[in-house]
N, C-alpha and C positions, 0 to 999 in steps of 0.2 A: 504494500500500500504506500502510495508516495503521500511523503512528509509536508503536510499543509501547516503554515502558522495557524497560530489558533483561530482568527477571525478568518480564515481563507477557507477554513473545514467547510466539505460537502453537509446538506443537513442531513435527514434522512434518507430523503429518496436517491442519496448520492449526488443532487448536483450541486454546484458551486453559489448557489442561491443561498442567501442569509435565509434563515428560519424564520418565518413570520408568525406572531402570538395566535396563540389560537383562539380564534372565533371572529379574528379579524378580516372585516370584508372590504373590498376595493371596488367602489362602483363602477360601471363601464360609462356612467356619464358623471363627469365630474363636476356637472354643475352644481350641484348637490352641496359640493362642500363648498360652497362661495356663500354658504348662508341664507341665502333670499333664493326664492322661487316667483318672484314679483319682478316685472320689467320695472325699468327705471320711470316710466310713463305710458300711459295707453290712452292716443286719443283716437275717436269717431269722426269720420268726416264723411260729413252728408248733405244733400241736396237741400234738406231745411233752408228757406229762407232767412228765416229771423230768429236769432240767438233767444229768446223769451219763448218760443214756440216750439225748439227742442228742449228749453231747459221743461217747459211743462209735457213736452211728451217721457221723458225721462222720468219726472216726477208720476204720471202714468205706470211706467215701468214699472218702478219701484228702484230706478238708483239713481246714486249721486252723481252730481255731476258739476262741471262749471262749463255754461256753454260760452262760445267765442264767437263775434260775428266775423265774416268774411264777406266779401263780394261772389263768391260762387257759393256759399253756402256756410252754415252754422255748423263747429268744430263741436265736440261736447268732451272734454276729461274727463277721464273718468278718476274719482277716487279710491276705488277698489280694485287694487289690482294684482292681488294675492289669487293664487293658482289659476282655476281656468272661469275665474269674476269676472276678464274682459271679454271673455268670448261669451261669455252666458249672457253678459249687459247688450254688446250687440244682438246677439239673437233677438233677446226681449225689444230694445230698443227698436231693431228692425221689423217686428212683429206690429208696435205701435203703428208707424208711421209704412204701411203696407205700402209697398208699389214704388217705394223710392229705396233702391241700392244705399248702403255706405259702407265706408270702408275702414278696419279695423288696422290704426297702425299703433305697434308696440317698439319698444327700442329699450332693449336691455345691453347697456356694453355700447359697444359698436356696431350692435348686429340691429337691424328694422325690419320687422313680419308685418306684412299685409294680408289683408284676411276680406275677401268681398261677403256681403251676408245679403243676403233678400228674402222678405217675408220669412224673417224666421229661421231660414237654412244659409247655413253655411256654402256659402260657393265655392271656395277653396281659395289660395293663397295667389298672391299676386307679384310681381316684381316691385319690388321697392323703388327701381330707379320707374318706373311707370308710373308708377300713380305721383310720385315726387315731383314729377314733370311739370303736371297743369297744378298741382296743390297752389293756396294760398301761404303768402307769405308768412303767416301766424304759425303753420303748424311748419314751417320749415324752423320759425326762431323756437317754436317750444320746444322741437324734437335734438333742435341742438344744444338747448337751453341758451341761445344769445338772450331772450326773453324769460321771464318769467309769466305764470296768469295776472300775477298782479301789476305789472307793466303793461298789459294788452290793454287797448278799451273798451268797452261798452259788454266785460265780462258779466253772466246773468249766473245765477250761482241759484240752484234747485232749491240748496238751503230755504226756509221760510215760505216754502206755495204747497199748499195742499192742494190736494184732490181736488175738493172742490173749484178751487183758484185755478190748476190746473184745467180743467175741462170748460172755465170762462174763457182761458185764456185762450184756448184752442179754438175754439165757437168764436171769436172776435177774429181770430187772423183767418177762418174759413168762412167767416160774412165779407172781408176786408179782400180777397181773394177772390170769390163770387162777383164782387160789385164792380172789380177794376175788367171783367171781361167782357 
């Protein structure tokens, strides 16, 4: 048997591999040990016109949110964005406002998932540099954080409208819609 130093010893099975404690496991995804399972931020962008008009379809939902206005459409943050809370919020959120696509971008790191959802089902995933194209400039400054929400303006924040308030609110911007055609 040839003479190994002591830390150079085969372990059991004879190979040259240090012993590992037993019961120790090594994930095959290592994200895992970075702590979070929550992207750095997950926002919605959708064809809503008026940042008041998804913050209350959200409140419909049943999540939070801080909506953004934009010139192509209202952004919505989400604040829950622990395991799979962004995907479930779109769903819901997409189920609200039937018949209008939007699109789930998350940015964990340096990586950005696009996610198209309609009425409720998931579409599947989209190219990030695609949908980044035509996006509005809001959701380029949040996702690189050059902004913050509280920098942006005319932030409408779901906090404070109930239901009830909520479905005023939706009845006015679908009278205010009706009248201009």
């Amino acid at each position: 048997m040839p003479n190994f130093p002591e830390s150079d010893r085969p372990g059991p099975s004879g190979s040259s591999e240090p012993e590992l404690p037993e019961g120790l496991e090594i994930p095959d995804d290592l994200s895992a040990l970075t702590g979070s399972d929550e992207p750095e931020i997950a926002v919605l962008i959708t064809q809503v016109a008026d940042a008041e008009a998804l913050a209350a379809a959200c409140v419909l939902a049943q999540i939070e949110v801080d909506a953004v206005p934009t010139p192509v459409g209202a952004l919505a943050v989400l604040r829950d964005r622990s395991g799979e809370a962004p995907r479930a919020a779109a769903a819901r959120i997409s189920q609200v406002v039937k018949g209008v696509p939007l699109v789930l971008v998350t940015r964990d790191g340096e990586q950005l998932t696009c996610r198209r959802y309609t009425d409720g089902a998931d579409d599947g995933e989209l190219p990030p540099g695609l949908v980044l194209g035509g996006a509005p400039e809001a959701l380029e400054d949040l996702l690189t954080g050059h902004l913050s929400l509280d920098e942006l303006p005319g932030v409408v924040s779901s906090d404070g409208i109930g239901r009830l308030k909520a479905v005023r609110m939706l009845s006015a911007v679908s009278r205010k819609a009706r009248k201009k055609k």
